[in-house]
BALO-244245 format. One record per residue: x, y, z negated of N, C-alpha, C, O, CB in turn. Coordinates in steps of 0.2 Angstrom, whole numbers, plus 2048, in hexadecimal, padded with zeros to 3 digits. Glycine has a CB too. Layout:
BEGIN
XYZXYZXYZXYZXYZ/...
//
This chain:
BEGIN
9C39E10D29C19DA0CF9C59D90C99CB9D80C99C39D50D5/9C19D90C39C49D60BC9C59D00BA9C79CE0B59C19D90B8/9C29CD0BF9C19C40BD9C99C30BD9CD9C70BF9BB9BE0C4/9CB9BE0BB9D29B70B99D09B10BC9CA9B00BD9D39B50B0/9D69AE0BF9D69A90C49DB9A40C09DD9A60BA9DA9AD0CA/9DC9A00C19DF99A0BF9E699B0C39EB99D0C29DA9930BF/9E399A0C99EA99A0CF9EC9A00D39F199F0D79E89940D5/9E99A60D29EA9AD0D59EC9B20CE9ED9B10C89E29B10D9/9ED9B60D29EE9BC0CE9ED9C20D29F09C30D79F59BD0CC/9E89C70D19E79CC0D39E89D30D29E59D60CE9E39CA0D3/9EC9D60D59EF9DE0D29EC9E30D89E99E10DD9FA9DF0D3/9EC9E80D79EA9EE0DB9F09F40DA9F19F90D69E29F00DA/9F49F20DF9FB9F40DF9FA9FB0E2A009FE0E3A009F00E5/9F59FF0E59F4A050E79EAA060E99E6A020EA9F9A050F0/9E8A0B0E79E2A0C0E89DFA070EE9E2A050F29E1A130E9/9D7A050ED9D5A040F39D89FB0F59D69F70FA9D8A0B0F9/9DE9F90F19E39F30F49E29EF0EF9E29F00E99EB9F50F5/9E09EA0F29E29E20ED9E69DC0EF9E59D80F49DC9DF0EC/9EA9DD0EB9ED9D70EE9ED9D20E99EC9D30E29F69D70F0/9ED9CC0EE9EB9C40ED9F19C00EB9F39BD0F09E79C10F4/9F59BF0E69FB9BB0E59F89B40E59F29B20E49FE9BD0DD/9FC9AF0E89FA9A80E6A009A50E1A069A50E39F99A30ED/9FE9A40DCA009A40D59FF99D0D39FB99B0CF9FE9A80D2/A0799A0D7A069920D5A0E9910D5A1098B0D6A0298C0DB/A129960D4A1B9960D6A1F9910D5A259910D7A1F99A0D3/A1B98B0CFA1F9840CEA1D9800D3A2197D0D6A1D97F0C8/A169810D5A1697C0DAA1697E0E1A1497B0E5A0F9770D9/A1A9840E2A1D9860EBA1698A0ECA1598B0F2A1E97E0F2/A1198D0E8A0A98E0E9A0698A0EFA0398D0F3A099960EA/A079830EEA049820F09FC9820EE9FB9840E8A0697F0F2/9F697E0F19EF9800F09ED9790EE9ED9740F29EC9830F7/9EA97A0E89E89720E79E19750E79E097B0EA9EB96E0DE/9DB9710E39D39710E59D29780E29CF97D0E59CD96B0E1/9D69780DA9D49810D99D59870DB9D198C0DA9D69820D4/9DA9870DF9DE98E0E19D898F0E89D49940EA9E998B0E5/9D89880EA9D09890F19CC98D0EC9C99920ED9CB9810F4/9CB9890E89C398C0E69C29940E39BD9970E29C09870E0/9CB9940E29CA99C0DF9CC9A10E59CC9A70E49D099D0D7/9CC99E0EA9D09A40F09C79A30F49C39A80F59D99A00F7/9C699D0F59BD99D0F69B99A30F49B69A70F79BA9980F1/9BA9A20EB9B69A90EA9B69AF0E99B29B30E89B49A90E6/9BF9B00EB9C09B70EC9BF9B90F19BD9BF0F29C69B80EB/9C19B60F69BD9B80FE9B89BA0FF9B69BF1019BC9B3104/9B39B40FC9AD9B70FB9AA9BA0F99A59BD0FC9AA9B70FA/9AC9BB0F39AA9C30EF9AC9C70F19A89CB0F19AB9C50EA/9B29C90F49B09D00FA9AF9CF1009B09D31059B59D50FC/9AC9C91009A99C91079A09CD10699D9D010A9A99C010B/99E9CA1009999CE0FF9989D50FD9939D90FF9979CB0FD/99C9D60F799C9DD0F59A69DF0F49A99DE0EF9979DD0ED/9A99E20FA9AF9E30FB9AF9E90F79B59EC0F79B19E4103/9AC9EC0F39AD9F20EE9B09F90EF9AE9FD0F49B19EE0E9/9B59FA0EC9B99FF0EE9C19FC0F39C69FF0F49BBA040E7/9C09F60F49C49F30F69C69F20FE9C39EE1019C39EE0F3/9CA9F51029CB9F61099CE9F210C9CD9F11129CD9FA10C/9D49EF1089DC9ED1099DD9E51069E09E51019E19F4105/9DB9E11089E09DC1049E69D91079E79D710D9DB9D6102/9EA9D71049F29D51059F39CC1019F29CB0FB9F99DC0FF/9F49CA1059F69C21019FE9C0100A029C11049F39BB106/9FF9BE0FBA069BE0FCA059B60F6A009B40F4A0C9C70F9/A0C9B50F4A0D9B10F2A119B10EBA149B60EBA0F9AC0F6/A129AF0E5A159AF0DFA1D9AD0E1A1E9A80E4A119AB0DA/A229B10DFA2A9B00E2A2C9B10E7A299B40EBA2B9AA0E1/A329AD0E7A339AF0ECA369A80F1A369A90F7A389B50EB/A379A20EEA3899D0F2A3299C0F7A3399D0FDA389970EE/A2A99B0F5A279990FAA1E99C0F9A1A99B0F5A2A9920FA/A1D99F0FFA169A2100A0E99D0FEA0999F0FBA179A1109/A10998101A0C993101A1098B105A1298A10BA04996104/A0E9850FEA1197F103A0D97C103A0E977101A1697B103/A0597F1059FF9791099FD9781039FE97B0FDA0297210E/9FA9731059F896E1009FB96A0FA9FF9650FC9F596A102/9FA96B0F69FD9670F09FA9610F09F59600ED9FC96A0EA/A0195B0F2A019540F2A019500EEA0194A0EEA049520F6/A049540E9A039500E29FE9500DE9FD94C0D9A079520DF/9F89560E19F29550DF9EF9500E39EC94B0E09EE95C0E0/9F09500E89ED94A0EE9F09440EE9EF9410F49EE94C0F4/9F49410EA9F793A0E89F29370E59EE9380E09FD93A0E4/9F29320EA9EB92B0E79E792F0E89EB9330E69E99270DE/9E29330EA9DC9340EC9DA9300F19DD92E0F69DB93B0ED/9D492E0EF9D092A0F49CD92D0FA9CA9320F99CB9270F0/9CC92B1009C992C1059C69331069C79381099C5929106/9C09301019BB9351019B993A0FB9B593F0FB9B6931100/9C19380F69C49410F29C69430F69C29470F89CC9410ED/9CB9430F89CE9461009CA94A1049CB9501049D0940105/9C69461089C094A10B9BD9501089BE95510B9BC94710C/9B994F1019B69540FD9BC9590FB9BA95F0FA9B19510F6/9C09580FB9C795C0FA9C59621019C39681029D09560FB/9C795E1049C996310C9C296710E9C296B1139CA95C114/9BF96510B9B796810D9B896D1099B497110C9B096310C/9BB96F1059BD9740FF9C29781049C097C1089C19710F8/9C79761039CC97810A9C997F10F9CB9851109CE97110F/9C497A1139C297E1199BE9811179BD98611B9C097B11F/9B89811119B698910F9BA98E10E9B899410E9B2988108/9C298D10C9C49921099C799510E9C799B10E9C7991105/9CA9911139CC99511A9C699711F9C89991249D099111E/9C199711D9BB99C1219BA9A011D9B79A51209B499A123/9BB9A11169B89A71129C19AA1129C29AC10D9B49A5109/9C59AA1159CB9AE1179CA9B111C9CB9B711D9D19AB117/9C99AC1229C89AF1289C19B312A9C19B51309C89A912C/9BB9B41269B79B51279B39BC1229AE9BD1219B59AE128/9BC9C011D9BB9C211A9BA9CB11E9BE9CC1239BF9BF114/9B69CF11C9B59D511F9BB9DA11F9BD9DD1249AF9D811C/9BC9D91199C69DE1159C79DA11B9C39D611D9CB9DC10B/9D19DE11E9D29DD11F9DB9D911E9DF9DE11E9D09E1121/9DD9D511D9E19CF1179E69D111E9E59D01249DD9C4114/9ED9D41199F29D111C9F79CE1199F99CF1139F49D511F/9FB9C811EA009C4117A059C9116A089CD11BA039BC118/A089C810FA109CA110A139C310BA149C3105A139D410D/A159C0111A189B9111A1F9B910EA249B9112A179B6118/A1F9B8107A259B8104A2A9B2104A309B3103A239BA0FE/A289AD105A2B9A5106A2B9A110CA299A3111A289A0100/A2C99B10AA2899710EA2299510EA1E994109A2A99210E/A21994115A19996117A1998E11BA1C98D120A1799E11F/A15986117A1798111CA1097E119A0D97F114A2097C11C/A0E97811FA06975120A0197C11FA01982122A0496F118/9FE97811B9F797F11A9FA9861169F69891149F097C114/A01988116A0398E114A0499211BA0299811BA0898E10F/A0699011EA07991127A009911299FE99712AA0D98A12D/9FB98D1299F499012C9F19941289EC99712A9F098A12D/9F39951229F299B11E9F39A21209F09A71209F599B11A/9F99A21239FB9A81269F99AA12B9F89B012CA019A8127/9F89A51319F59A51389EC9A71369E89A813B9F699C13C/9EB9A71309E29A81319E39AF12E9DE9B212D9DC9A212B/9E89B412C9E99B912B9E89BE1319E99BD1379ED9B9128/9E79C512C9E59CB1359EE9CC1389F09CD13D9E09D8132/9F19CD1319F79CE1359FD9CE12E9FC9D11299F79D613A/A039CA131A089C912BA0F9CD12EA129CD133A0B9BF129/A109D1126A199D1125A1B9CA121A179C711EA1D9D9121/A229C9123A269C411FA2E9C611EA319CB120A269BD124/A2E9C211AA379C3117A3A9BF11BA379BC120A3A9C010E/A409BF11BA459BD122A479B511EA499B1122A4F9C4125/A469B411AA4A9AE11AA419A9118A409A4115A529AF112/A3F9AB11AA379A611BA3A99E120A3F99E123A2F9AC122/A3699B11FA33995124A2F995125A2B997121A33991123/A2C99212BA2499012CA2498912FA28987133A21996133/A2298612CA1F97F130A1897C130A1397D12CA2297A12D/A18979135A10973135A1396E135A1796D13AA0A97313E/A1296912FA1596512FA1095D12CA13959129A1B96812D/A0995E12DA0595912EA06955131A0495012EA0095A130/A08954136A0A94E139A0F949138A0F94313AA0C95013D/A1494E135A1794812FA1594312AA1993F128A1A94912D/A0E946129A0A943124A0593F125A0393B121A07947121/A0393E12BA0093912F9F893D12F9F393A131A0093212C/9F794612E9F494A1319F494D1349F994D1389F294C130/9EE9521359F195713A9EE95F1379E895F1349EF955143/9F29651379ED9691349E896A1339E796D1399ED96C132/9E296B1309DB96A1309D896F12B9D496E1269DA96312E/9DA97712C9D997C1279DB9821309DF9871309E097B11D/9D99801349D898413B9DF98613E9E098A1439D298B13A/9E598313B9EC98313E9EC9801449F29801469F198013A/9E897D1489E897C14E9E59801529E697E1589E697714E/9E39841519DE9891549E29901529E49941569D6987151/9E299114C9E499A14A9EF99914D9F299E14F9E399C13D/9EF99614D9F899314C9F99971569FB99C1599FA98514C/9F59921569F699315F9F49991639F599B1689F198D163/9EF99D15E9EC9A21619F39A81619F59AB1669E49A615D/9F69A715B9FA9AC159A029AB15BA069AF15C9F99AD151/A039A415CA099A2161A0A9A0168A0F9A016AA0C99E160/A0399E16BA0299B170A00992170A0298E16CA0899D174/9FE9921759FE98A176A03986177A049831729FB98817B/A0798617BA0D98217CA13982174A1597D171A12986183/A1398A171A1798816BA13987166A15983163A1C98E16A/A0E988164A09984161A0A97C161A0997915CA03985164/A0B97A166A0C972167A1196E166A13968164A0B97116D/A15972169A1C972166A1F97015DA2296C15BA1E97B168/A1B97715AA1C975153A19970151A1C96B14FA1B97914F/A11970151A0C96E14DA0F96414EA0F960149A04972150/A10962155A1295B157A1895A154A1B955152A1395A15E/A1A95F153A2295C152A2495C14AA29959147A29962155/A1F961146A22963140A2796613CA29967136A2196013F/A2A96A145A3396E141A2E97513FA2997713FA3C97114A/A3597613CA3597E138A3898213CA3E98213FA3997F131/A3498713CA3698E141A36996139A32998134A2B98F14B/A3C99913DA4099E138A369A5139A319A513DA4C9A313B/A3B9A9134A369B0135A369B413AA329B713DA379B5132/A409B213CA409B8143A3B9B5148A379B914BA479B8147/A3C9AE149A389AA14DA329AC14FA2F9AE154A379A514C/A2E9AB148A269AC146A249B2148A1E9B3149A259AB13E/A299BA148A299C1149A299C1151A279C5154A2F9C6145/A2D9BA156A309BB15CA289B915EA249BD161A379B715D/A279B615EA1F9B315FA189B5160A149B3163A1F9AF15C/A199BA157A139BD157A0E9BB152A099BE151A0F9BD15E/A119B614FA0F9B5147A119B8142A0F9B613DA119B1145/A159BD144A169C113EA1A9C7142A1E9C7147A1B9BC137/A169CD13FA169D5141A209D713FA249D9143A0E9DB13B/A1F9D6139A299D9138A2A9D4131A279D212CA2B9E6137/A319D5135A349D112FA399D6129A3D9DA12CA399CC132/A3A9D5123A3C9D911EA419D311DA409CD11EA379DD118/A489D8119A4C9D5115A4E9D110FA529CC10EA4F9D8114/A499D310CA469D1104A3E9D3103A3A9D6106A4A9D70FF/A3E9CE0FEA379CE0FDA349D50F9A2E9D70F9A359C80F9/A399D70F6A389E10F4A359E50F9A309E90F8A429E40F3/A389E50FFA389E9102A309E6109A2D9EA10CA409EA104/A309DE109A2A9DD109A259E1106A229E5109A289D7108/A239DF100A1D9E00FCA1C9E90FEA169EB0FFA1F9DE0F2/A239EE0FDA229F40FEA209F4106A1A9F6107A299F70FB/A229F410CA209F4115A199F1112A159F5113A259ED11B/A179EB10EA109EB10FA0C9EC10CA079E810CA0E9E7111/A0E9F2107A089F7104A089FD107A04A02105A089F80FC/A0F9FD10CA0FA0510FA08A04115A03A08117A1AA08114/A08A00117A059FE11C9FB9FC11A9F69FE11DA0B9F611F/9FB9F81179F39F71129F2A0010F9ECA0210F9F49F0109/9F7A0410D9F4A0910C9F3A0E1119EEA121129F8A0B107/9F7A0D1159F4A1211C9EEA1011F9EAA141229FAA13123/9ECA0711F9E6A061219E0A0611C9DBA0411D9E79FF125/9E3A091159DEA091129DAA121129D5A141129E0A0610B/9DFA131129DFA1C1149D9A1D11B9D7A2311C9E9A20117/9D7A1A11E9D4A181249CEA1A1229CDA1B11C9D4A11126/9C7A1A1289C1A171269C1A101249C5A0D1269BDA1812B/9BEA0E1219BCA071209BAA041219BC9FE1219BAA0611E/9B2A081239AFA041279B1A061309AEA021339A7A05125/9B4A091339B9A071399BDA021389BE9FE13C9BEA0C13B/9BFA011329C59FC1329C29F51339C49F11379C99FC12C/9BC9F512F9BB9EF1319B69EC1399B69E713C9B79EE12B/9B59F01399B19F01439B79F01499B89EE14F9AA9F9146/9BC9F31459C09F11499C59EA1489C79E614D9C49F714A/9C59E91449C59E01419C29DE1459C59DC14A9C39DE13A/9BA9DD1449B79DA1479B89D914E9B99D41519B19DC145/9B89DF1509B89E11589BF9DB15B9BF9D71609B99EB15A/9C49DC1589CA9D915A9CA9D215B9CB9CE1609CF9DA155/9C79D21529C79C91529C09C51559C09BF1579C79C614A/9BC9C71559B59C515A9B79C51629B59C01669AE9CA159/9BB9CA1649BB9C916B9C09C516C9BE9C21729BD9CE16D/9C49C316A9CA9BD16C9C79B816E9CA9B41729CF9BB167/9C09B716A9BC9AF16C9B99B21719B59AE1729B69AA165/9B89B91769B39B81799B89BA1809BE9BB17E9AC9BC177/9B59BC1879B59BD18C9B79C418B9B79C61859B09BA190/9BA9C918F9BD9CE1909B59D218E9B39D31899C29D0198/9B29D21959AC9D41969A69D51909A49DB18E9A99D119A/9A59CE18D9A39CD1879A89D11809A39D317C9A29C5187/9AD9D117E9B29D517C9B19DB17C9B29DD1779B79D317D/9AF9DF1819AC9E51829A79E81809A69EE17E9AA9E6186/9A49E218299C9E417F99A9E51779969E91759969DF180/99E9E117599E9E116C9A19E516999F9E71639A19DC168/9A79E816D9AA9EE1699A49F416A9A29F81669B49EF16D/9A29F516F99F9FC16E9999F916B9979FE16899DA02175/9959F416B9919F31659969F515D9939F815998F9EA164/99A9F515D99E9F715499F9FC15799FA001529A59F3150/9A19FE15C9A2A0715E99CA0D15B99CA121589A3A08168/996A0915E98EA0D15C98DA0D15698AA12154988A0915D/98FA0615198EA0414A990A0814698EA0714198F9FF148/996A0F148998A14145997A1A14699BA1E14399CA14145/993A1C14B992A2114D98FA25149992A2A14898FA21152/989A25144984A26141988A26138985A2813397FA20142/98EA23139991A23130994A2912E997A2D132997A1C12E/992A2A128996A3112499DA2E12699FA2F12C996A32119/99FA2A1239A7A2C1269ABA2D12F9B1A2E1329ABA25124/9A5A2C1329A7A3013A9A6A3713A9AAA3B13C9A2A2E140/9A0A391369A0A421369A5A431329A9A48134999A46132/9A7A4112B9AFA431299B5A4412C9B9A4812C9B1A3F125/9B5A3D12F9BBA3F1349BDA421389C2A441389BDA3D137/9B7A4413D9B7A4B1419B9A5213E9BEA5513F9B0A4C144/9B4A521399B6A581359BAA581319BAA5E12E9B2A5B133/9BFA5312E9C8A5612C9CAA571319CEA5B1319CDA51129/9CAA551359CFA5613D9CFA5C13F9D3A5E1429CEA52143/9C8A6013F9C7A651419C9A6B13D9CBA7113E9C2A65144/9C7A681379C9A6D1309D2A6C1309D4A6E12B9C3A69126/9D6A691339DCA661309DCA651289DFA691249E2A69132/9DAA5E1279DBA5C1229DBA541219D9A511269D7A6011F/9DCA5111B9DAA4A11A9D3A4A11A9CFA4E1179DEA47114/9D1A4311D9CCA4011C9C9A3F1159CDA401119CEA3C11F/9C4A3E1139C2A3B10D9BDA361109B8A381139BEA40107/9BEA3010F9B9A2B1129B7A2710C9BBA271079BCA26118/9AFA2410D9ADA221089AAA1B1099A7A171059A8A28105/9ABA191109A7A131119A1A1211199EA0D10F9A8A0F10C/99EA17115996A18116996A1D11C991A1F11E991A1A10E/
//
């Protein structure tokens, strides 16, 4: 992807890998209408043609903070019904995150609070730096989050501590966020973030691809369904690979001992 972004920045830090900077470091990266509309169309576009791309990584510019939501200084004096057509923007951009084929993991360099914390929760899986924050803190605003932090928050901490934060609006550390299950491991520095989470996108890029993504699917579709029904879908994506060049490859490096060459078909 050669296009330029107003509010991103886009590098490919290792073959196969793209990472997604959000690149707003004056304003805490938070997400005003543009930053949606430009993460909008990066989702989408590899949601439709993911290219040679396997791996994406979101991270944030700096090191103070990940994402702080929405930008309220964009949203001072907006009327009702700015507001609204705002948010309606918002929740395209968190279905085209959540609904993106690549597999996006964060590596949450700052603070992560409002819609930067349900940012994170609509990810497949985050490292973070130790000195992070996380908050839902809509409620102090006289909302509540509305970018599926009520829903992704709770899947990945539970209901009761879900409720806990989201009503209350405190801030909970990384260790916390790692104790919980919102976030996979915590690093010292953001150095040594960015490095864990290209060691880690590169071993999943080295993968089949298309496994990787059925097995995405298979994960994250089953959580909304019944055990039984959750079964059934995975060996539907189990079948959907039987038939692909990269299953006959794999057999035969393994049997030849060798690395794989997988090609995504």
């Amino acid at each position: 992807m050669s296009k330029t972004y107003q509010t991103l920045s886009l590098v490919e830090p290792a073959e196969h890998i793209m990472k997604v900077i959000l690149d707003r470091e004056g304003s805490s990266n938070a997400f005003n209408t543009q930053m949606a509309r430009d993460l909008i169309e990066v989702f989408e576009d590899i949601a439709l043609n993911p290219g040679s791309h396997r791996v994406i990584i979101l991270t944030g510019r700096g090191e103070k903070a990940f994402c702080a939501g929405g930008d309220l200084k964009e949203r001072k004096g907006m009327s009702d019904e700015d507001w609204q057509a705002q948010h309606l923007i918002f929740e395209r951009m968190i279905r085209a995150v959540i609904g993106c084929p690549v597999p996006i993991i964060g590596a949450v360099n700052g603070a992560a609070y409002g819609g930067g914390c349900e940012l994170v929760a609509a990810l497949d899986f985050v490292y973070a730096v130790e000195h992070v924050k996380f908050a839902q803190t809509e409620t102090r605003l006289g909302i509540i989050p509305g970018i599926g932090g009520t829903q992704t928050l709770a899947r990945a901490i539970g209901e009761r501590r879900a409720m806990e934060y989201v009503l209350s609006g405190n801030v909970f550390t990384a260790a916390q966020a790692e104790r919980w299950g919102l976030v996979n491991s915590v690093y010292p520095t953001v150095d040594a973030l960015q490095d864990a989470t290209i060691e880690i996108a590169t071993r999943i890029a080295d993968n089949a691809p298309l496994a990787v993504r059925q097995a995405r699917q298979a994960i994250h579709k089953g959580q909304q369904m019944s055990l039984a029904e959750g079964m059934a879908f995975e060996i539907e994506a189990y079948n959907r690979l039987i038939s692909t060049a990269d299953r006959y490859e794999g057999i035969l490096a393994f049997n030849e001992k060798r690395k794989p060459k997988f090609n995504g078909k």
